[in-house]
C-alpha positions in Angstrom: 0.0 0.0 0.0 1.6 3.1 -0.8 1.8 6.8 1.2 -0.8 8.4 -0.7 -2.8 5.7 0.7 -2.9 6.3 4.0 -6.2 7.4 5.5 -6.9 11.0 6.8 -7.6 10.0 10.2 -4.0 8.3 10.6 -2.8 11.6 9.3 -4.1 13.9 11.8 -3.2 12.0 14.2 0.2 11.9 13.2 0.2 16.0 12.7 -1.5 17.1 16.6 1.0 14.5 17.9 3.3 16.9 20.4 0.6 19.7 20.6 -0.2 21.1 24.0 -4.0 20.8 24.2 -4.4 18.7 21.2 -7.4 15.8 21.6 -6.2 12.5 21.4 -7.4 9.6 19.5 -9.8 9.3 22.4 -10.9 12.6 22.1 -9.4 13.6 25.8 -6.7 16.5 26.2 -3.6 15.7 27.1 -1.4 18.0 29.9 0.7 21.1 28.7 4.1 19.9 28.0 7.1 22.4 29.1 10.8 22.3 28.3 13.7 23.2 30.9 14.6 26.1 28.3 13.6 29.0 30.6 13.7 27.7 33.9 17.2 28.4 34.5 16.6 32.6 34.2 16.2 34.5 36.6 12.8 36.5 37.3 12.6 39.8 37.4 11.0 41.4 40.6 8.0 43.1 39.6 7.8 45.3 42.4 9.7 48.6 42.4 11.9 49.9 45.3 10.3 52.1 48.2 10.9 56.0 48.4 12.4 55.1 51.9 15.3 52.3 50.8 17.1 55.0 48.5 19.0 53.9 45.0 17.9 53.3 41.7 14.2 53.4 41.3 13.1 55.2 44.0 12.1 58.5 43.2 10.1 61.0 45.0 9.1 62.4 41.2 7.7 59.7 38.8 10.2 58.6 36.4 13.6 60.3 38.6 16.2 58.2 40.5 16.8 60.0 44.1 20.2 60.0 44.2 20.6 63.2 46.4 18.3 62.3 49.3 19.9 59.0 49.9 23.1 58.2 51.3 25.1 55.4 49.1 24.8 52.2 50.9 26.9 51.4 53.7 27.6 55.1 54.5 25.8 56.7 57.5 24.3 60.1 56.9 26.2 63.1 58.9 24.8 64.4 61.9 23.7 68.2 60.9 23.6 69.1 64.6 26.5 69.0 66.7 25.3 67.8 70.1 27.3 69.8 73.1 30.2 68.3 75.3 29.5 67.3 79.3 31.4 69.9 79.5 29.4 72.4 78.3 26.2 71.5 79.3 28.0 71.9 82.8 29.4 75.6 82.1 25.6 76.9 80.8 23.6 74.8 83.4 26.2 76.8 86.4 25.5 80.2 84.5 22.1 79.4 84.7 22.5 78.8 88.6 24.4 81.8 88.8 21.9 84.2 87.1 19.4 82.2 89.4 21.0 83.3 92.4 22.0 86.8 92.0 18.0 87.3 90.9 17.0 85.9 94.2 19.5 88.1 96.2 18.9 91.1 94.4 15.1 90.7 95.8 16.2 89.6 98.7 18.2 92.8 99.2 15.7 95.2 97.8 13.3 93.3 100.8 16.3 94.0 103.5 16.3 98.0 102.6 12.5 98.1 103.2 12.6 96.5 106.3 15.4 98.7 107.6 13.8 101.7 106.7 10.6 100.1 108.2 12.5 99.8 111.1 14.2 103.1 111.1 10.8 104.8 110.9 9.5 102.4 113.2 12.3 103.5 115.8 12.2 107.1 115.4 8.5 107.1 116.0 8.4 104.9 119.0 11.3 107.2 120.3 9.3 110.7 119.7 5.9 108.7 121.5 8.3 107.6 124.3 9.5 111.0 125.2 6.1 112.5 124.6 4.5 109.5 126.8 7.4 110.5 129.5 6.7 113.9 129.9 3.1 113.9 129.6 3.1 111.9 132.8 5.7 113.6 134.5 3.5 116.9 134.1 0.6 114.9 135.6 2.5 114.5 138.5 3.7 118.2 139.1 0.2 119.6 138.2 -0.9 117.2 140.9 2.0 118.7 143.4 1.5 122.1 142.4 -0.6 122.4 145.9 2.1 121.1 148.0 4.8 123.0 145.8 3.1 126.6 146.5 3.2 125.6 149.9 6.8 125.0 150.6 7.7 128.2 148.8 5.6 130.3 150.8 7.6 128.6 153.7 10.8 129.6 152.2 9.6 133.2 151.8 8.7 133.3 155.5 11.5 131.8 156.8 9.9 128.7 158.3 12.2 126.5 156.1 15.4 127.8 156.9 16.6 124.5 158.9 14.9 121.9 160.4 13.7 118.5 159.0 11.0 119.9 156.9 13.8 122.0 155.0 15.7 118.7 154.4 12.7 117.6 152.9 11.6 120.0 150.7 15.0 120.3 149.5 15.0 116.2 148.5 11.6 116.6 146.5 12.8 119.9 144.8 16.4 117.7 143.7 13.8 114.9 142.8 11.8 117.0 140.7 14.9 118.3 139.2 16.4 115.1 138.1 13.2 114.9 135.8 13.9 118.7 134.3 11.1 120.4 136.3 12.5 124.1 136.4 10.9 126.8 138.9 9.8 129.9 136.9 9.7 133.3 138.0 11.8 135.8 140.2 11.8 139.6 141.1 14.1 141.7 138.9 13.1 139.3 135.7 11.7 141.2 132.4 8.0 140.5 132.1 7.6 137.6 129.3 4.1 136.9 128.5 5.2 133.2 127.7 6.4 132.3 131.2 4.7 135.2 133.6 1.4 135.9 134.2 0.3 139.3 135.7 -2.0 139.9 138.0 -1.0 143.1 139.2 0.4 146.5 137.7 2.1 148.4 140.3 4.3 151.5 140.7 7.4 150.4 141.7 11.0 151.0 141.6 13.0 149.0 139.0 16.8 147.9 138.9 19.0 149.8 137.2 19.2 149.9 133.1 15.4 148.0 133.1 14.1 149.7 129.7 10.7 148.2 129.8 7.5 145.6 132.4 9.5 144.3 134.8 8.3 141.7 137.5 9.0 143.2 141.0 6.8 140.5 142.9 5.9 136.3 142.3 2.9 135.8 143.9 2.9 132.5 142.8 5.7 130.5 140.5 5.3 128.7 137.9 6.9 125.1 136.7 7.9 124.5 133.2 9.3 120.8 131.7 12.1 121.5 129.8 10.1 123.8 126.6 6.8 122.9 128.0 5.7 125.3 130.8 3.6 123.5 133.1 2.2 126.7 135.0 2.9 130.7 134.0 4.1 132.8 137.1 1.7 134.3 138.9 3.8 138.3 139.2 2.8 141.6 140.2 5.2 143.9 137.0 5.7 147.7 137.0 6.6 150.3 134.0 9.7 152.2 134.1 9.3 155.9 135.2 
């Protein structure tokens, strides 16, 4: 039997043997078949590099390479601030104290002058009441003595305290009253001084030589004075030059 011969259905089978897919003589389809050709490349990596990892790829810009923002591999990027020594942080942390401290002492000080002159006014004030306190109560006392005061001069005048233990007396209390700066006020011969005398009589009288104006020529009563502050005015009879 020759080629020509052969029936069509020998034929096609002949012509799908080897074809991936092809039906069989059965009419089922056979597996895929695959050659070793390509499996010894390698695959490419579909997905592209991150911004973050740097080289060739990324790009903050579609279609750039961001080779500026990225260190190379390998290299660490340089510190663009330069962190201080122990040494000083030390230095700035005692100027610090420092200014602190002189701050706080400065107030403090400015406090200290205010209570001084607190103080000082404080002193002088209590000082000027003190004194004012003192001799308000020692003229009190004398206005209170004046009675017994009148008396023992008019003693002295009459004579009746010339010696004796009442004289010793009266001359104790008038040294007492002295040693607090009670002063007796008023004598014969004295120009009249409206300030420190009081008259109760105008009289005709003969006055001491060179007297030019009133001039006391009797006490009737004298008169006490505490240091500036006159207690009582003598009571004084005066008389005009001729």
């Amino acid at each position: 039997m020759s080629d020509s011969a052969t029936s069509p259905e020998v034929r096609d089978e002949v012509e799908g043997a080897g074809t991936a897919g092809a039906p069989g003589p059965a009419g089922e389809g056979t597996q895929e078949t695959t050659t070793g050709y390509g499996d010894d490349l390698p695959h490419a990596d579909p997905t592209p590099p991150r911004y973050s990892e740097g080289g060739p790829g990324a790009s903050a810009e579609p279609g750039g390479e961001d080779e500026f923002d990225h260190a190379p591999t390998g290299e660490p990027q340089q510190e663009t601030a330069q962190q201080e020594s122990p040494e000083q942080e030390t230095a700035q942390q005692e100027t610090t104290d420092l200014d602190e401290e002189d701050r706080l002492a400065a107030s403090l000080l400015v406090d200290l002058q205010r209570l001084q002159a607190e103080y000082v006014n404080y002193k002088k004030r209590v000082d000027r009441d003190r004194d004012l306190i003192r001799a308000s109560a020692v003229t009190s006392v004398i206005e209170a003595l004046l009675p017994v005061l009148d008396d023992i001069y008019m003693a002295r005048q009459a004579g009746d305290l010339d010696s004796g233990p009442f004289a010793a007396i009266a001359d104790k209390l008038e040294g007492v009253l002295g040693r607090f700066g009670i002063e007796r006020i008023g004598a014969a011969g004295e120009e009249f001084d409206p300030t420190v005398h009081e008259a109760l009589m105008h009289v005709e009288a003969e006055l001491p030589e060179g007297a030019s104006g009133t001039t006391v020529v009797q006490v009737l009563q004298p008169g006490y004075r505490n240091g500036d502050r006159v207690i009582r005015a003598a009571r004084v009879s005066v008389a005009d030059p001729a």
